[in-house]
Backbone and ligand atoms as CSV (ligand in chain L), in Angstrom:
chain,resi,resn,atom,element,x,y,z
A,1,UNK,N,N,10.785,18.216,6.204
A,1,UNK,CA,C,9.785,18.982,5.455
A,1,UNK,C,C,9.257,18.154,4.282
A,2,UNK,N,N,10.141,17.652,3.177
A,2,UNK,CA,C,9.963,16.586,2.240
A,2,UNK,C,C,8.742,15.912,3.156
A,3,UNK,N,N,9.044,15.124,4.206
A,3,UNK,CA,C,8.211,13.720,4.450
A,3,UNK,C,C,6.676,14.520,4.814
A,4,UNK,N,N,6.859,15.606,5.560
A,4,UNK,CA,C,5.572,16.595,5.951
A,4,UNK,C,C,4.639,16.747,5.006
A,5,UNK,N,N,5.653,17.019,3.131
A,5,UNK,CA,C,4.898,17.214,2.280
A,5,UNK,C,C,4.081,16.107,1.738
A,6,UNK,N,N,4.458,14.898,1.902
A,6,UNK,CA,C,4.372,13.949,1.160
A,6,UNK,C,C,3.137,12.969,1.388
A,7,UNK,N,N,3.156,12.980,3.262
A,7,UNK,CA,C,2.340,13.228,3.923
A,7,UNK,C,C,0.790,13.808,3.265
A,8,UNK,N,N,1.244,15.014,2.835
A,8,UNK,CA,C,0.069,15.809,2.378
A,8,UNK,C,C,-0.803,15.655,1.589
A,9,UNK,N,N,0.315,14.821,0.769
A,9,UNK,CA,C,0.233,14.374,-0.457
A,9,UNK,C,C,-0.752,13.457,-0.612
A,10,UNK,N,N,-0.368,12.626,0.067
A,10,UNK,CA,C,-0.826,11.284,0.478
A,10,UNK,C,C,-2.107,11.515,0.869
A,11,UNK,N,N,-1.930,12.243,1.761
A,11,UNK,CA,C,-3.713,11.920,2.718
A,11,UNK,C,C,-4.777,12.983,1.605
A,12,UNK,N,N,-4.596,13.588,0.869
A,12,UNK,CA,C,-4.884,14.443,-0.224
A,12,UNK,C,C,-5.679,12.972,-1.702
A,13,UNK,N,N,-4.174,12.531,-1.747
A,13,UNK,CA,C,-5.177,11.416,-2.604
A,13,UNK,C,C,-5.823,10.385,-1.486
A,14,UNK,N,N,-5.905,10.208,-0.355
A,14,UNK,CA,C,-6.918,9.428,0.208
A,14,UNK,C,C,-8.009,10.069,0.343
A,15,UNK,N,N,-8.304,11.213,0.602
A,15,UNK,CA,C,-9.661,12.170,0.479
A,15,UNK,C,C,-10.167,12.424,-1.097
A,16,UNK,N,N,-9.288,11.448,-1.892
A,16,UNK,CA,C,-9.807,10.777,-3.137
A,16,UNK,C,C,-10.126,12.402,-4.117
A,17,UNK,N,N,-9.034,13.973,-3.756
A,17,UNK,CA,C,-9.318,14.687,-4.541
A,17,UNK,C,C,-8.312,14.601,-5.667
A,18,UNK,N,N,-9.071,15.391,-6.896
A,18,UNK,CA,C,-8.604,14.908,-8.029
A,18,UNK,C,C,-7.216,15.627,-8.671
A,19,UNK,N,N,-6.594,16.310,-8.079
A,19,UNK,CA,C,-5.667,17.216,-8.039
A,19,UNK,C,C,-4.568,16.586,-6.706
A,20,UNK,N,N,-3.110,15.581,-7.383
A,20,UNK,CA,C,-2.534,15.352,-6.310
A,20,UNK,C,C,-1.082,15.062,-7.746
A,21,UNK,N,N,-0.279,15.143,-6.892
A,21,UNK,CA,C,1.537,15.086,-6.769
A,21,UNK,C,C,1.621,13.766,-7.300
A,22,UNK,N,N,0.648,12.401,-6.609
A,22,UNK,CA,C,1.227,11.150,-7.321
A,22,UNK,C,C,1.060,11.209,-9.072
A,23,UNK,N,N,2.128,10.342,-9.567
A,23,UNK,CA,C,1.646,10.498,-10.553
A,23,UNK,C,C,1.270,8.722,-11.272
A,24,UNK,N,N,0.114,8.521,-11.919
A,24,UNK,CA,C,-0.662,7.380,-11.400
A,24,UNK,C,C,0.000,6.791,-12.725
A,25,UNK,N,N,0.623,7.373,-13.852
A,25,UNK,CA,C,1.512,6.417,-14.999
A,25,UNK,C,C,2.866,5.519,-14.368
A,26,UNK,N,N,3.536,6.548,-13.237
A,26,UNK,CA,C,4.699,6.410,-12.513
A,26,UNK,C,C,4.427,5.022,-11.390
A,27,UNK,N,N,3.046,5.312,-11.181
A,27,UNK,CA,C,2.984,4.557,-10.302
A,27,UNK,C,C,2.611,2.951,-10.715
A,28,UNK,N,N,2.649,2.960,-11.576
A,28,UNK,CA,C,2.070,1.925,-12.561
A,28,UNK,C,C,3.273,0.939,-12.708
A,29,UNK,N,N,4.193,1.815,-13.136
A,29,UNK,CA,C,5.571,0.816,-12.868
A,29,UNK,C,C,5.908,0.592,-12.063
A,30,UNK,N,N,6.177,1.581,-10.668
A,30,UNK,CA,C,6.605,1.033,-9.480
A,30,UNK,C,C,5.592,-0.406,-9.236
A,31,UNK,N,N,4.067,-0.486,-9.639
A,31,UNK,CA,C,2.986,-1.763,-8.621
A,31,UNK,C,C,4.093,-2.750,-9.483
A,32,UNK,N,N,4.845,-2.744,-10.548
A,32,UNK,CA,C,5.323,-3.722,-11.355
A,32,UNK,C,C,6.216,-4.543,-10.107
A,33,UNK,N,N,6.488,-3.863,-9.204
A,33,UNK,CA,C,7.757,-4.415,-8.155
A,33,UNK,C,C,6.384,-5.854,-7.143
A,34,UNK,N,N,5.297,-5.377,-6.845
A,34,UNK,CA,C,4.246,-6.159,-6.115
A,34,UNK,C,C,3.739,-6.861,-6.954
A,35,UNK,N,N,3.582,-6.781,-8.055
A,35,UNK,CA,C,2.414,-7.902,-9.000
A,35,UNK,C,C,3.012,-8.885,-8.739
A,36,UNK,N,N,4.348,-9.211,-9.041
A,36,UNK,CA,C,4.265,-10.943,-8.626
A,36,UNK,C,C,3.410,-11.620,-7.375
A,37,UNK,N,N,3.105,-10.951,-6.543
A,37,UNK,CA,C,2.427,-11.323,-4.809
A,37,UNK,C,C,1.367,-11.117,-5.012
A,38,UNK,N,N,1.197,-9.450,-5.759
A,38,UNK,CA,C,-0.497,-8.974,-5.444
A,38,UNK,C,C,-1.110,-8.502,-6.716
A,39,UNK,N,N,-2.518,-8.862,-6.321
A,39,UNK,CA,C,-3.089,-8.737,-7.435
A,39,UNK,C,C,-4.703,-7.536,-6.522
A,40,UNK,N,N,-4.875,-6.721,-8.058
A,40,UNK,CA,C,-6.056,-5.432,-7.253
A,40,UNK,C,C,-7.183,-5.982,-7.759
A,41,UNK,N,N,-7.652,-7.582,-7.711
A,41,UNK,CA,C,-8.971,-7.958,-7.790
A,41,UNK,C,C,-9.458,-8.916,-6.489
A,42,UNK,N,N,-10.531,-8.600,-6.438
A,42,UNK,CA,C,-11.140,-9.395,-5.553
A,42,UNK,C,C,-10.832,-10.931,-5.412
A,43,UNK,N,N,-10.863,-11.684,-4.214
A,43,UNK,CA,C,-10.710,-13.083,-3.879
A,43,UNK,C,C,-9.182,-13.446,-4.844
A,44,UNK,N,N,-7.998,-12.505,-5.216
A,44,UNK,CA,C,-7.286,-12.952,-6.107
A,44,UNK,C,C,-6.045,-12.845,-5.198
A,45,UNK,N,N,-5.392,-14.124,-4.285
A,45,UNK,CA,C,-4.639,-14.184,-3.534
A,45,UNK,C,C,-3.417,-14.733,-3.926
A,46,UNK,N,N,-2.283,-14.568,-4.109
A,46,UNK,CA,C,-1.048,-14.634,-4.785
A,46,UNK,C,C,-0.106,-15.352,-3.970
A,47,UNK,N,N,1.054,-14.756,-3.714
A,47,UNK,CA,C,2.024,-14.763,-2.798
A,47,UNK,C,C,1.468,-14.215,-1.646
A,48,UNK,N,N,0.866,-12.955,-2.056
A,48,UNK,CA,C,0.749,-12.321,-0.870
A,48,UNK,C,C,-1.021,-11.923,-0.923
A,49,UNK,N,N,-1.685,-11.759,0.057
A,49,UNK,CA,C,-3.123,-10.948,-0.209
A,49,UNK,C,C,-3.698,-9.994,-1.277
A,50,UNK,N,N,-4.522,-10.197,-1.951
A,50,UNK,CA,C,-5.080,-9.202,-2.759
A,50,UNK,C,C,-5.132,-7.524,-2.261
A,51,UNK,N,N,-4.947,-6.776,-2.769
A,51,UNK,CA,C,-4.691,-5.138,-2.701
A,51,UNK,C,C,-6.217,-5.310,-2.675
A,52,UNK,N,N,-7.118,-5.443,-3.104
A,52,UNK,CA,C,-8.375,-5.346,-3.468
A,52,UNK,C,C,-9.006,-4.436,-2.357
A,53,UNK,N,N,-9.364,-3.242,-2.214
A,53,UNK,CA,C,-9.981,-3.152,-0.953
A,53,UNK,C,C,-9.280,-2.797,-0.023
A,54,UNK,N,N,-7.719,-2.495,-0.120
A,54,UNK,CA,C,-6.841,-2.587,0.831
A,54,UNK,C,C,-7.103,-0.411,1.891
A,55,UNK,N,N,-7.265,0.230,0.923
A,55,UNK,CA,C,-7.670,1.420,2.088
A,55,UNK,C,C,-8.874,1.555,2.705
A,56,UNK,N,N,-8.213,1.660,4.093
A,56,UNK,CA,C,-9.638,1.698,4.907
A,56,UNK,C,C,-9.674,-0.029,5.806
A,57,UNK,N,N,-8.942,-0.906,4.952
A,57,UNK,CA,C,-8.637,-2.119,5.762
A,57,UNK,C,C,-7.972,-2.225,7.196
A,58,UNK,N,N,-8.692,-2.971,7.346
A,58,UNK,CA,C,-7.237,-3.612,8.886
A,58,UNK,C,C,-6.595,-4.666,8.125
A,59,UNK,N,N,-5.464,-3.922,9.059
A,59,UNK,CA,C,-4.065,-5.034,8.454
A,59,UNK,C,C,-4.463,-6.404,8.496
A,60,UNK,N,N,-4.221,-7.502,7.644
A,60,UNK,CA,C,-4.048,-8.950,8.411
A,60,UNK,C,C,-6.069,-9.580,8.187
A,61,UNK,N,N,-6.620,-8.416,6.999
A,61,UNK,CA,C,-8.045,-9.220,7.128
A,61,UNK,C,C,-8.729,-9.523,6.085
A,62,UNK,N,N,-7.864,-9.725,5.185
A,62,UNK,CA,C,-8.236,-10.617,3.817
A,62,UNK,C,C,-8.791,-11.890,4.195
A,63,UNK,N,N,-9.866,-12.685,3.536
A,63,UNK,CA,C,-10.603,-13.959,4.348
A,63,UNK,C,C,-9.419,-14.888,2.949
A,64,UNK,N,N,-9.474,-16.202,3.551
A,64,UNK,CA,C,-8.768,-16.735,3.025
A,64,UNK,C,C,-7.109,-16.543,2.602
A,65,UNK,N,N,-6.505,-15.650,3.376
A,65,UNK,CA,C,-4.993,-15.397,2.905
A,65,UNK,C,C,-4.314,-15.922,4.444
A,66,UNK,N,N,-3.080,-16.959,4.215
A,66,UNK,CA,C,-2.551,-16.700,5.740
A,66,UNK,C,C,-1.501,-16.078,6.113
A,67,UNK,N,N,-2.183,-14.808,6.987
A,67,UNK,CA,C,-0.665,-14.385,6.924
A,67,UNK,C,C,0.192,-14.788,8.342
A,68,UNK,N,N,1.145,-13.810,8.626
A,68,UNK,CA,C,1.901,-14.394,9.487
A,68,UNK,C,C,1.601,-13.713,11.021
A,69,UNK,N,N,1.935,-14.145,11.900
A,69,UNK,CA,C,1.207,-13.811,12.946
A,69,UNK,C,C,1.085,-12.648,13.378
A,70,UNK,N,N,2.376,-12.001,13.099
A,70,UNK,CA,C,3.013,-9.769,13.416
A,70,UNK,C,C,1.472,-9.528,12.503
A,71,UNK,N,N,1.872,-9.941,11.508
A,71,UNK,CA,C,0.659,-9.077,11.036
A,71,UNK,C,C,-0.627,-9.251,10.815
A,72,UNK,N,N,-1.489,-10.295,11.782
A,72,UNK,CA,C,-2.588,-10.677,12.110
A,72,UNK,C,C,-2.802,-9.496,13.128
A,73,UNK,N,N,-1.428,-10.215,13.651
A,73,UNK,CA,C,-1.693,-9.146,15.511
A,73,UNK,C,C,-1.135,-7.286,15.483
A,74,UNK,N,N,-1.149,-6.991,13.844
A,74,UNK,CA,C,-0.584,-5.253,13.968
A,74,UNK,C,C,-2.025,-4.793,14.146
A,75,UNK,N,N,-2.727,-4.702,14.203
A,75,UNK,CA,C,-4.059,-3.831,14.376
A,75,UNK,C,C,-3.629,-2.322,13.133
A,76,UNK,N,N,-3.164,-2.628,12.589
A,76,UNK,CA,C,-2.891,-1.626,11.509
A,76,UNK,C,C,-4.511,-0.943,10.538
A,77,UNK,N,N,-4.641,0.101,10.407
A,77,UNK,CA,C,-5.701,0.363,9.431
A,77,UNK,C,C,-4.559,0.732,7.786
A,78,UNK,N,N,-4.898,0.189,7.413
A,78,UNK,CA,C,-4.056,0.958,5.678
A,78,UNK,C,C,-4.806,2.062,5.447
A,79,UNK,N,N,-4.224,2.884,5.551
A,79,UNK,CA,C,-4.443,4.331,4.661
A,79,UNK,C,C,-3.002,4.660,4.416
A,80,UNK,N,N,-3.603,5.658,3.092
A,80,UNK,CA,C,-1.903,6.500,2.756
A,80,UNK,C,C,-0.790,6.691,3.770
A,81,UNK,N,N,-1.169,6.875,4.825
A,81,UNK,CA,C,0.329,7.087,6.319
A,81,UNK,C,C,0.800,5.841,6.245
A,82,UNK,N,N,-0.185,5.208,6.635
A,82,UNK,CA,C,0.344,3.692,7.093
A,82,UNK,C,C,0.751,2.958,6.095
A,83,UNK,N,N,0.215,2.878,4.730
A,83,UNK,CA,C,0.962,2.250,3.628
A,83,UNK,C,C,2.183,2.674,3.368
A,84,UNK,N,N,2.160,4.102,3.824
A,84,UNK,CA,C,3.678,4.778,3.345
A,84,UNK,C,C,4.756,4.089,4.332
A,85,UNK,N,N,4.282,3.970,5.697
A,85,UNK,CA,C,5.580,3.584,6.694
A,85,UNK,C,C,5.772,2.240,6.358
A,86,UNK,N,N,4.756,1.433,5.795
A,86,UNK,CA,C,4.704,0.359,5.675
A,86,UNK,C,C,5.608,0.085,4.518
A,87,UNK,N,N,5.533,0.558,3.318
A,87,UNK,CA,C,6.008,0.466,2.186
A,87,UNK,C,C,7.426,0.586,2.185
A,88,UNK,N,N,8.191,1.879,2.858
A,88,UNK,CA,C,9.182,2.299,3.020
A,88,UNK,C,C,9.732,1.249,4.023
A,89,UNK,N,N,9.993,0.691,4.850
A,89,UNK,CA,C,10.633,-0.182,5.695
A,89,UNK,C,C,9.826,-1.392,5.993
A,90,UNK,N,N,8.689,-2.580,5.452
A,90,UNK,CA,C,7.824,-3.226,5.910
A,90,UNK,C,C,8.130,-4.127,7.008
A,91,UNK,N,N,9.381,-4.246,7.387
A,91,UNK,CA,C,9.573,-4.992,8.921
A,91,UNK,C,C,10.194,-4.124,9.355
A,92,UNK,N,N,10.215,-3.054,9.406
A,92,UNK,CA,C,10.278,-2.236,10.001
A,92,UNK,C,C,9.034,-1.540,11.264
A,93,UNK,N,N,7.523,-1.681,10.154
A,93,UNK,CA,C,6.468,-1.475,10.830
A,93,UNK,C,C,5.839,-2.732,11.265
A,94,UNK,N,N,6.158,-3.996,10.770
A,94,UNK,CA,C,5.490,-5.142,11.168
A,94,UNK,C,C,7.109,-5.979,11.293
A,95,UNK,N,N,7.523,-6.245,12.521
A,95,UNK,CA,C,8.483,-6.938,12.580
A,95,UNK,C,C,7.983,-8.407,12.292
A,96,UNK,N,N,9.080,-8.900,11.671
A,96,UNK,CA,C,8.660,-10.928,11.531
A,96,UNK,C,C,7.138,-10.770,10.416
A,97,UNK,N,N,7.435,-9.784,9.641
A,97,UNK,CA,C,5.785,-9.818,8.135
A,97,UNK,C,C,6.681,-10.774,7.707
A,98,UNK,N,N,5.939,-11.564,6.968
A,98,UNK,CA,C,6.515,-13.122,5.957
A,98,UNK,C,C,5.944,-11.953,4.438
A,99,UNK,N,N,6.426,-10.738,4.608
A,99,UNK,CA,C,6.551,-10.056,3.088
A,99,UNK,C,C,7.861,-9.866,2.766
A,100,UNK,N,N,8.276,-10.804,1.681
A,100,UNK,CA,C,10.152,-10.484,1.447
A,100,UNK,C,C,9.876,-9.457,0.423
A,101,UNK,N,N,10.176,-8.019,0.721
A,101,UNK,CA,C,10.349,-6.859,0.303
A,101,UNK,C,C,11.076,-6.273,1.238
A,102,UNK,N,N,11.991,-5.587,0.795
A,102,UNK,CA,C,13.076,-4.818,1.310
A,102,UNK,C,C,12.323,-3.835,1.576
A,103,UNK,N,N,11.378,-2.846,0.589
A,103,UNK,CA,C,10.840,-1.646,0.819
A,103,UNK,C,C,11.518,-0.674,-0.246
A,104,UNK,N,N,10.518,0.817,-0.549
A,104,UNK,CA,C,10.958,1.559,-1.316
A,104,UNK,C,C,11.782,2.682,-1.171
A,105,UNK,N,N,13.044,2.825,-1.403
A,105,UNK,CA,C,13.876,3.967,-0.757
A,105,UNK,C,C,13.344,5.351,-0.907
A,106,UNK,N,N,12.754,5.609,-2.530
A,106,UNK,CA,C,12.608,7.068,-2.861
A,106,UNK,C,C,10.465,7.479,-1.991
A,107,UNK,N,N,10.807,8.317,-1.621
A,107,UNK,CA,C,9.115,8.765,-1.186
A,107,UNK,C,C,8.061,9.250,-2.408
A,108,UNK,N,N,8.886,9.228,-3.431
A,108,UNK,CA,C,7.760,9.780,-4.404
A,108,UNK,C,C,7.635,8.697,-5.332
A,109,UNK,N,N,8.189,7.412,-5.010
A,109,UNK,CA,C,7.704,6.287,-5.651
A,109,UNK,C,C,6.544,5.554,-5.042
A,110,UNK,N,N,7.013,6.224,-3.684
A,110,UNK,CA,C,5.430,5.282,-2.701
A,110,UNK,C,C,3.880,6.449,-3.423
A,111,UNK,N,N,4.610,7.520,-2.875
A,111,UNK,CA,C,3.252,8.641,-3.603
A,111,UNK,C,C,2.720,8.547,-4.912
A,112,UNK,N,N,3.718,8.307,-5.982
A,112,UNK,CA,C,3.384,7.656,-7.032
A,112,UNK,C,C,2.369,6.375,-7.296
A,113,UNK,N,N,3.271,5.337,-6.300
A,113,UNK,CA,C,2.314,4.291,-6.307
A,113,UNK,C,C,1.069,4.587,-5.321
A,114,UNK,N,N,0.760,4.925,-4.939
A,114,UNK,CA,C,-0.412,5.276,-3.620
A,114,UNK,C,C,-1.462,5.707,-4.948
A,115,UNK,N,N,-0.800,6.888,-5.434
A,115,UNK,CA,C,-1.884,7.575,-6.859
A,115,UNK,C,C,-2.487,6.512,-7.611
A,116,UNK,N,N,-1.711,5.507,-8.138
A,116,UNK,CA,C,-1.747,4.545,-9.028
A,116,UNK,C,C,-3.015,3.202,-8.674
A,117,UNK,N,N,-2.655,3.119,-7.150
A,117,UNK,CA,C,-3.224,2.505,-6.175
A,117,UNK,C,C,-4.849,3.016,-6.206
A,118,UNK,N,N,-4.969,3.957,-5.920
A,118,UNK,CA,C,-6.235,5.105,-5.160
A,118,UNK,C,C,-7.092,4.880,-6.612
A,119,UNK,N,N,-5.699,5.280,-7.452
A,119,UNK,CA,C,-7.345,5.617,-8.927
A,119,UNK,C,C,-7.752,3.984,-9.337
A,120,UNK,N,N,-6.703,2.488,-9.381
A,120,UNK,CA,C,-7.258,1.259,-9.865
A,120,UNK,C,C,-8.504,1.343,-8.846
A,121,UNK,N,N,-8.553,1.334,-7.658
A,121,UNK,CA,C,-9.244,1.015,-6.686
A,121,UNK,C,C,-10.152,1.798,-6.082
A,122,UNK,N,N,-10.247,2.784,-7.003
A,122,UNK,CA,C,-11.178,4.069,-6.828
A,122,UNK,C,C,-12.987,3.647,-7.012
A,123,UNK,N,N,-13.066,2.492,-7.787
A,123,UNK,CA,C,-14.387,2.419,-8.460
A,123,UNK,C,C,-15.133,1.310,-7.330
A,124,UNK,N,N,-14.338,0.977,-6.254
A,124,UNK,CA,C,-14.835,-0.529,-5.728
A,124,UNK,C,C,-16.119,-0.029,-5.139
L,1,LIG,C1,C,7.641,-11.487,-2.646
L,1,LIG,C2,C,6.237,-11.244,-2.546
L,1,LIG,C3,C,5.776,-9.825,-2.205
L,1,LIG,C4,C,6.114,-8.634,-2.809
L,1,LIG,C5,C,7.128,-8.415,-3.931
L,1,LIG,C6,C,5.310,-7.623,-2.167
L,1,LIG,N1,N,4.510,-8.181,-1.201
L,1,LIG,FE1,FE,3.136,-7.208,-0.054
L,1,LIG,N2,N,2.798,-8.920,0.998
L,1,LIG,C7,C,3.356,-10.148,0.728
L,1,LIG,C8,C,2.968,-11.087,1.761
L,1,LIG,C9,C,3.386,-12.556,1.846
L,1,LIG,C10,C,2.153,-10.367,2.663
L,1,LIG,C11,C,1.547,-10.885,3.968
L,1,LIG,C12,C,2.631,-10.617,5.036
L,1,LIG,C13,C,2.346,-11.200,6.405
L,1,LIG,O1,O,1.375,-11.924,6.606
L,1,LIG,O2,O,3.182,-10.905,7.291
L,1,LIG,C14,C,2.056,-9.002,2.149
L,1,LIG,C15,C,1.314,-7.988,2.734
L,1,LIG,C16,C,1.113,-6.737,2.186
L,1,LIG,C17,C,0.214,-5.737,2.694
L,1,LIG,C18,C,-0.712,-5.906,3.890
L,1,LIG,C19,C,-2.036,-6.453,3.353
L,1,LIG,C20,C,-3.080,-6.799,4.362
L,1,LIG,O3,O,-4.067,-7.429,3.945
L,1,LIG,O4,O,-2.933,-6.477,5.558
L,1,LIG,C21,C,0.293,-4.671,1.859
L,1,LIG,C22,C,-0.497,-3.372,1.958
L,1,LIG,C23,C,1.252,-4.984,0.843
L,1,LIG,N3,N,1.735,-6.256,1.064
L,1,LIG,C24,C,1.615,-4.148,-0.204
L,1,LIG,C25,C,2.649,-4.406,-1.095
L,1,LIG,C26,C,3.081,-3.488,-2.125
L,1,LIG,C27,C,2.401,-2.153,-2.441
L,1,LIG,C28,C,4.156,-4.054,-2.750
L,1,LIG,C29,C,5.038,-3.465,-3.831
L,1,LIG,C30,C,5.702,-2.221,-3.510
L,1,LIG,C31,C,4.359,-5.356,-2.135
L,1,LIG,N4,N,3.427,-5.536,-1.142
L,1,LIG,C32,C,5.326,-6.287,-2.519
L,1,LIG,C33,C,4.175,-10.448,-0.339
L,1,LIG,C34,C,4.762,-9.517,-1.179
């Protein structure tokens, strides 16, 4: 039921309404765990690909980033679901990702960060 809600949650702030569960201060610390890799500006490629743009993306299609082959070849779209499965276990959903992240245990840190996510990247 939790994950059903969270779910809700989620696809709630992807329909970008202004009334949602993440909470976008909370989530601010959790992005603290990705900033070393990622950065939410354009052409700004790190360790890992720029967030820039990342909902609504296919997995693996940042120009200039290389990633690794699982996740050239996931045909993944990022939205809130898929960031969430992604987030929570990431070789889990992309076996052999060259992303060394373990993943986030608690679900309302991903929802948190998703909020945090949605509103930096709200204006693109
Ligand atoms: C140690 C560096 C590192 C950390 C920490 C890290 N990532 Fe990544 N991330 C990567 C790399 C490298 C890739 C590309 C993986 C591949 O090609 O398999 C990636 C890929 C991704 C993708 C897919 C992007 C695309 O263009 O398809 C998303 C989304 C993502 N990371 C989100 C996050 C979030 C959110 C966090 C924090 C909770 C995080 N990452 C933490 C290195 C990192």
């Amino acid at each position: 039921m939790r994950q059903l809600t969270c779910l809700a949650v989620a696809l709630t702030i992807w329909a970008g309404a202004a009334a949602s569960e993440g909470d976008v201060k909370a989530g601010k610390k959790v992005f603290r765990k990705c900033q070393s890799c990622h950065s939410l500006k354009p052409d700004d490629n790190r360790a890992g690909p720029t967030l820039y743009g990342v909902f609504g993306a296919t997995s693996g299609s940042v120009e200039g980033f290389r990633y690794s082959g699982p996740m050239q070849q996931a045909g993944i779209v990022w939205d809130a679901a898929t960031l969430t499965e992604f987030l929570t276990k990431p070789r889990a959903l992309v076996p052999g990702t060259t992303m060394a992240f373990a993943g986030l245990r608690k679900p309302e840190q991903i929802d948190d960060l998703l909020a945090y996510l949605q509103s930096e990247l709200a204006d693109q």
